[in-house]
C-alpha positions as CSV (number, residue, x, y, z in Angstrom):
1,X,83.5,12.5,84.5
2,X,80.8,10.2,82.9
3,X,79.0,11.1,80.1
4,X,75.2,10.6,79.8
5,X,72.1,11.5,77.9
6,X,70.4,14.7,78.8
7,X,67.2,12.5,79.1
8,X,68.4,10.5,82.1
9,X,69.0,13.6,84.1
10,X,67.1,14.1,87.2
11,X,66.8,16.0,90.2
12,X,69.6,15.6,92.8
13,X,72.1,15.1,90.1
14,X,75.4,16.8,89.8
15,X,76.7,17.9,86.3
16,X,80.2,20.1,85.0
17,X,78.8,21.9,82.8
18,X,81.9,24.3,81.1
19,X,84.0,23.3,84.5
20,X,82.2,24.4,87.0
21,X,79.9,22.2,89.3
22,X,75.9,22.2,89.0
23,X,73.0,20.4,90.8
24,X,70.0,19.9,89.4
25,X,66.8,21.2,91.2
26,X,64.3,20.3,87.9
27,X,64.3,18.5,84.8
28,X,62.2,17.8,83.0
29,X,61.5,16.0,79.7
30,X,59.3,17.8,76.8
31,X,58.3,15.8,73.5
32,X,56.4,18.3,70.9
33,X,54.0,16.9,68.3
34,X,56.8,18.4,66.1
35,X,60.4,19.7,65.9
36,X,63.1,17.8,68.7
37,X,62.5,16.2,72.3
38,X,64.3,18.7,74.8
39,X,65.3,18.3,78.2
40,X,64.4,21.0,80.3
41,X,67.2,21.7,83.8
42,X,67.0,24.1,86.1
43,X,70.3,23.9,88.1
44,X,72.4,25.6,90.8
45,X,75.8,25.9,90.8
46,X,77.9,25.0,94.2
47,X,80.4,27.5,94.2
48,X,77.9,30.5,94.2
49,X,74.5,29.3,94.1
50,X,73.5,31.4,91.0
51,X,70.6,29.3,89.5
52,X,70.6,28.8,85.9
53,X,68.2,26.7,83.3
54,X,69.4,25.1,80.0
55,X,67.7,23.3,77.5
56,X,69.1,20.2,75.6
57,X,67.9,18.1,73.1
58,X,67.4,14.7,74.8
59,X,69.8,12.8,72.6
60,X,73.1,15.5,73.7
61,X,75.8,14.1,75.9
62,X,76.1,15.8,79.1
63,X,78.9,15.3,82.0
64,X,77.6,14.2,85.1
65,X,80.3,15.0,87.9
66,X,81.8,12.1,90.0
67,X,79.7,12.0,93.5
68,X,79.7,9.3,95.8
69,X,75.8,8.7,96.9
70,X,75.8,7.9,100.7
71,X,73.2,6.8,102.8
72,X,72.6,9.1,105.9
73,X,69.9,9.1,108.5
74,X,68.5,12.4,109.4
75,X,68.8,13.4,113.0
76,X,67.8,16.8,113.4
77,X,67.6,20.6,113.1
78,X,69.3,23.3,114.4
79,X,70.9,27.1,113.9
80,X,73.8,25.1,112.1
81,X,71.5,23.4,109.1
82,X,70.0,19.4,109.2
83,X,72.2,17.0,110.9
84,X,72.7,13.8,109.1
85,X,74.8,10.6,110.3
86,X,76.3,8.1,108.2
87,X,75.1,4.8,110.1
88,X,77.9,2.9,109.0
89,X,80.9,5.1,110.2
90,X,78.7,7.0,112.2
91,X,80.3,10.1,111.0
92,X,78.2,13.3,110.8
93,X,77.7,15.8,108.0
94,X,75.1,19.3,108.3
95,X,73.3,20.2,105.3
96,X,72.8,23.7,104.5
97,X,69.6,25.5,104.2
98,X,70.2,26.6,100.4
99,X,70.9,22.8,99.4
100,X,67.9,21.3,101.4
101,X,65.6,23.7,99.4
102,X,62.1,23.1,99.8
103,X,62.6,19.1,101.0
104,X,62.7,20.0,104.3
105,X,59.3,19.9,104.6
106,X,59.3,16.2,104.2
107,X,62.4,15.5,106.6
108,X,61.5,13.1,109.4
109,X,63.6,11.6,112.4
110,X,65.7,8.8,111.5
111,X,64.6,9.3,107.9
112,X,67.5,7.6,105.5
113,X,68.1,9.7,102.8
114,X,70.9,10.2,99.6
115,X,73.4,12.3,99.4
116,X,75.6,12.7,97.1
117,X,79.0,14.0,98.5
118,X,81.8,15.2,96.5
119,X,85.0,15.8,98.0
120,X,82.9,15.2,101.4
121,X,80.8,18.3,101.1
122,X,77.1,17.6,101.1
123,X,76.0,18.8,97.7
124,X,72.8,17.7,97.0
125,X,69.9,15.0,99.1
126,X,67.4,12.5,97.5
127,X,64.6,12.2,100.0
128,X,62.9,8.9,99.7
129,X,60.4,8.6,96.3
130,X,57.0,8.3,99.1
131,X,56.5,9.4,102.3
132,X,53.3,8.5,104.3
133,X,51.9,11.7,106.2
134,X,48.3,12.3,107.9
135,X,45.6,15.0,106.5
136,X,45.8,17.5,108.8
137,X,42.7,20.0,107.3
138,X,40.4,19.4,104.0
139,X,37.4,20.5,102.3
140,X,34.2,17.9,102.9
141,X,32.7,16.2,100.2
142,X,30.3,17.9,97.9
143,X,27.2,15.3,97.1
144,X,27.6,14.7,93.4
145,X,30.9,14.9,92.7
146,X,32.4,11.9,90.6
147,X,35.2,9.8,92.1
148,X,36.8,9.6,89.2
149,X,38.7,12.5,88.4
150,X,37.4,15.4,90.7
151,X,40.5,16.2,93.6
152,X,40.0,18.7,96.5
153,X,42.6,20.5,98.5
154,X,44.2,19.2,101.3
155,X,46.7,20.3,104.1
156,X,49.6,17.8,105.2
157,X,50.7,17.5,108.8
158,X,53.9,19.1,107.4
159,X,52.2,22.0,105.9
160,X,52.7,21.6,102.6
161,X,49.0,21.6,100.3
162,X,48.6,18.9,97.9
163,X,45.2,17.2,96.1
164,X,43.3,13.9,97.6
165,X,40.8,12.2,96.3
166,X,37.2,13.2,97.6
167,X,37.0,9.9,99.8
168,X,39.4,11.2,101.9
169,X,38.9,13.2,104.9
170,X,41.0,14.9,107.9
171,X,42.9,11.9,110.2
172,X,43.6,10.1,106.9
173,X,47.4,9.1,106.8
174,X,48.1,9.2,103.0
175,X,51.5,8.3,101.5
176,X,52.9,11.2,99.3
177,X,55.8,11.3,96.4
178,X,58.1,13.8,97.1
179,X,58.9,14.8,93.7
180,X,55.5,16.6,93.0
181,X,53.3,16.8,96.0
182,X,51.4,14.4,94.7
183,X,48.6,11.8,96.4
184,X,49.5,8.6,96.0
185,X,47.7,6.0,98.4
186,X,46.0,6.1,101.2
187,X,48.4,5.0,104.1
188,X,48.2,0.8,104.7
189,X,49.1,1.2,108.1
């Protein structure tokens, strides 16, 4: 087990927290004008799936469970869970449904993603920080609204919702970060 600083937890990480095996789904990192930084974690844990959230100060020491990050290329879907292939051994692993959470919305064919295997069951997947996506529907743009800092609503081709700026219309491809939803560019391809 290595220890680290609650601060440098992130999403996709495994901890042992009392023993037992966790992976993070949140964290998040909260600095008040006064009192001590905290490290908000909303995990689940392997064995069960029983979600649970904790709160550290940033500074604590927490284990972070020995996982061996592997690169796999997404293949496909099916009744099973999401096929993925190590391209280097070409061996095959299926993700469950429960530990994909709500990334499978950005999953794409031949997509290489993380994860992070421990005793070589898949426990948790790090999609890639961006993905580029087209604007499949979104509101047009009201004359008079500033550039700057008004967003509207759009709709990705993978049905998720996420803001654009107002310059952007239906057909745009856009690259997204996974982490939030959020607009990053527009698509330079």
């Amino acid at each position: 087990m290595v220890k680290v600083i609650a601060s440098s937890v992130r999403k996709g990480n495994v901890l042992d927290v009392d023993g037992k095996l966790y992976v993070v789904l949140t964290a998040q990192n909260f600095h008040p004008g006064k009192g001590t930084p905290v490290t908000q974690v909303d995990m689940r844990r392997i064995v069960d799936g029983v979600k649970v959230s904790e709160r550290w100060r940033t500074t604590e020491q927490v284990e972070r469970a020995f996982v061996e990050d592997v690169n796999f290329q997404y293949l496909y879907e099916d009744g099973e869970g999401f096929h993925f292939m190590n391209p280097a051994t070409y061996d095959q692993v299926v993700v469950d449904n429960e530990t994909m959470g709500d990334q499978k919305a950005y999953l794409q064919e031949g997509m290489t993603c993380i994860l992070s295997m421990h005793e070589g069951i898949p426990l948790a997947l790090e999609l890639p920080r961006h993905v580029t996506l087209e604007i499949t529907e979104t509101e047009p743009v009201v004359k008079g609204q500033t550039a700057s800092s008004s967003y509207k609503p759009a709709m990705l081709s993978n049905g998720v919702r996420t803001l654009v700026p107002p310059h952007i219309n239906a057909g745009t491809r856009v690259v997204i970060a996974t982490e939030d939803n959020s607009y990053v560019e527009r698509a330079k391809d």
